[in-house]
C-alpha positions in Angstrom: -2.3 -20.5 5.2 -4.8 -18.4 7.0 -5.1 -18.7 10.8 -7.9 -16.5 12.2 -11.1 -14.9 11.2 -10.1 -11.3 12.1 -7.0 -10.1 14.2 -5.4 -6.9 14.4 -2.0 -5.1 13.5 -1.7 -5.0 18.0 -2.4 -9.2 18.2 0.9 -9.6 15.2 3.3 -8.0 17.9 3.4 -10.9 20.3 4.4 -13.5 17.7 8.2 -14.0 17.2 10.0 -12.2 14.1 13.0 -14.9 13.9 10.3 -18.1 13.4 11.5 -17.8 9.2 8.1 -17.0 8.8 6.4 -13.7 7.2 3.0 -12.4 9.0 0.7 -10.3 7.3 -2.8 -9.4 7.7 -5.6 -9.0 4.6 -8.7 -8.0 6.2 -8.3 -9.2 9.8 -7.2 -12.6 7.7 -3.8 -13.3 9.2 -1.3 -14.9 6.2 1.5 -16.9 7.2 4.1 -17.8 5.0 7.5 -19.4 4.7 10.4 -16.7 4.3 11.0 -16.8 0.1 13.6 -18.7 -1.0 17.2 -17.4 -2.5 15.8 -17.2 -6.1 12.9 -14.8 -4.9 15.0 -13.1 -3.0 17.7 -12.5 -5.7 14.4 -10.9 -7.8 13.4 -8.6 -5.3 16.4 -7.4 -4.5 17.1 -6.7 -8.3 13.9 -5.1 -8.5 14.8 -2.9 -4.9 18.2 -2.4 -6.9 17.1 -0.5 -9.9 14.6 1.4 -8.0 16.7 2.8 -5.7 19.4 3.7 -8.5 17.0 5.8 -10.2 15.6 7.3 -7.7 19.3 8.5 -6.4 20.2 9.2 -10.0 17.1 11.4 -10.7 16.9 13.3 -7.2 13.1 11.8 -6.1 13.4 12.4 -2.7 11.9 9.0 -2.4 12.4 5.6 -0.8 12.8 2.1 -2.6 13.3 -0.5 0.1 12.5 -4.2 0.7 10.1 -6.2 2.7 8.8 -3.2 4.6 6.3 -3.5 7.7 3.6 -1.3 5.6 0.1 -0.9 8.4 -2.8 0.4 6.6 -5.0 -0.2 9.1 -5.8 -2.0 13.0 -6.3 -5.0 10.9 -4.3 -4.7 7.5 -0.5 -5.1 7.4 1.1 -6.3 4.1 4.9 -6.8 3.8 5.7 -6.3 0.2 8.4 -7.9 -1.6 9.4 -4.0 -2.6 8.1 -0.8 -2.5 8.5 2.7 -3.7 7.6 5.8 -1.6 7.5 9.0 -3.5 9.0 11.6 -1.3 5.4 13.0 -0.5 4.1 9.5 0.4 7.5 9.4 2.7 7.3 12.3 4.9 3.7 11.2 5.6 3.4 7.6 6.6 7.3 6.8 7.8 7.5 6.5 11.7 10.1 6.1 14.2 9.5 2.5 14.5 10.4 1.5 11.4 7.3 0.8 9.4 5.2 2.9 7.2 1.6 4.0 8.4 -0.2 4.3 4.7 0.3 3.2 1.5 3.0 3.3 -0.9 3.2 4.9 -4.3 4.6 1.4 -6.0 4.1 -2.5 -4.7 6.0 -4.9 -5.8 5.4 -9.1 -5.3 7.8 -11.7 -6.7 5.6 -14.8 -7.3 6.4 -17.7 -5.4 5.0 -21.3 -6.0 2.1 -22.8 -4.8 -1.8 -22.0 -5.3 -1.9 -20.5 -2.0 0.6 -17.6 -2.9 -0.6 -17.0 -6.7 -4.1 -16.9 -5.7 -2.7 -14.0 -2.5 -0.7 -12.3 -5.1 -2.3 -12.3 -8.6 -6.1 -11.4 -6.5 -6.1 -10.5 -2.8 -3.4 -8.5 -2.5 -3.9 -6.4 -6.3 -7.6 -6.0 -5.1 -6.5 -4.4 -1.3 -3.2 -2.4 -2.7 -6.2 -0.9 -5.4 -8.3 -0.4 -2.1 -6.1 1.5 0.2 -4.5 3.6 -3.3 -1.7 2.2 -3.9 -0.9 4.1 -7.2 1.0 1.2 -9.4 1.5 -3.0 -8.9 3.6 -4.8 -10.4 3.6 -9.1 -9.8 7.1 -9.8 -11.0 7.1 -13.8 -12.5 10.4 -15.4 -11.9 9.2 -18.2 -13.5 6.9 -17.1 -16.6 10.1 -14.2 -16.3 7.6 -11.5 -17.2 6.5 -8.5 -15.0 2.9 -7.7 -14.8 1.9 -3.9 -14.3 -1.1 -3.2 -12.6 -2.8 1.2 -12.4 -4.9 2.4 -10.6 -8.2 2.8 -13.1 -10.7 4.6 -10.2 -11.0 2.3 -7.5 -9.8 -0.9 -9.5 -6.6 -1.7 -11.1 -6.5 -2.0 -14.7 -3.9 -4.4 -16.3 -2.0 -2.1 -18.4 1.2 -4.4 -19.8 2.6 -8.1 -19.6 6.0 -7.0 -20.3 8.9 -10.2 -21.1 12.2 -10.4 -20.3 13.6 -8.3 -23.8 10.8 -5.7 -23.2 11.5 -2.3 -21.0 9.7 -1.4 -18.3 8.6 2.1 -18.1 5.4 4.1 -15.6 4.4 7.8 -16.0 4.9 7.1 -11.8 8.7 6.9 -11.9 9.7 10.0 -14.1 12.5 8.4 -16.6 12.3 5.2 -15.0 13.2 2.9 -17.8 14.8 -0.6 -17.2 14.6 -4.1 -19.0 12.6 -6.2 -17.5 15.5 -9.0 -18.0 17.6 -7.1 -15.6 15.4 -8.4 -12.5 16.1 -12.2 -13.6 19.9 -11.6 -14.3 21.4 -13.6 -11.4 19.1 -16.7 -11.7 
């Protein structure tokens, strides 16, 4: 549901954080949706899971962690289902408070139903992660049980695989990175 015209990241902090709702801004647009349910939740957290086990196994330096507060600008806030922050990306945009001031290396979105949320994640949010140079996206589909990768191709992203459930997912991002894509739908 989209609220107002244009707000900024300053007008967010007086609404509550305990209402089950998530707030993000696209644009000054200000996005308001329900908390996921358990099902999305078990995805993203499988997702968060085998991130953060590789990048402890393989010594990145670098920081997988979900539903972030990630502020890219006065009036762009996103709160990703997952993301990956290359050690780099880390030291620069991490803060005190929390929440990362630039953009990851690596978004992740779990589909959730509705038009509402395909259109948000399939267009707006794949067009404004390509924007602000986010390097990789990927729209995992609990329900088509496919993952989706999205690259950077100049200031676009370019759709490079529709990977199933059997099929391993690899990126040239996430040096020896290599998991089946099955593994994020496991406990469904």
């Amino acid at each position: 549901m989209i609220v107002s015209s244009h707000l900024t990241v300053a007008a967010l902090e007086g609404l509550p954080d305990d209402d089950g709702k998530r707030y993000e801004l696209l644009e000054g647009e200000l996005h308001v949706t329900t908390q996921p349910s358990f099902e999305h939740q078990l995805v993203a957290d499988a997702v968060c899971r085998e991130l953060y086990l590789w990048n402890r196994v393989h010594g990145q330096g670098g920081l997988a962690v979900s539903t972030p507060g990630v502020i890219l600008a006065e009036d762009e806030a996103f709160a990703p289902d997952v993301v990956w922050y290359s050690a780099t990306r880390r030291a620069r945009h991490q803060r005190a408070d929390g929440k990362f001031y630039g953009p990851p290396d690596l978004a992740v979105e779990v589909l959730s139903r509705g038009q509402k949320n395909e259109q948000r994640d399939r267009v707006l949010k794949p067009a404004r992660y390509a924007y602000w140079g986010v390097t990789e996206y990927w729209l995992v589909d609990r329900f088509a049980r496919n993952v989706v990768v999205h690259r950077l191709a100049g200031p676009h992203y370019a759709i490079v695989a529709t990977l199933a459930a059997h099929a391993t997912l690899s990126s040239p991002l996430l040096p020896e990175f290599a998991c089946e894509v099955g593994a994020f739908f496991i406990d469904l």
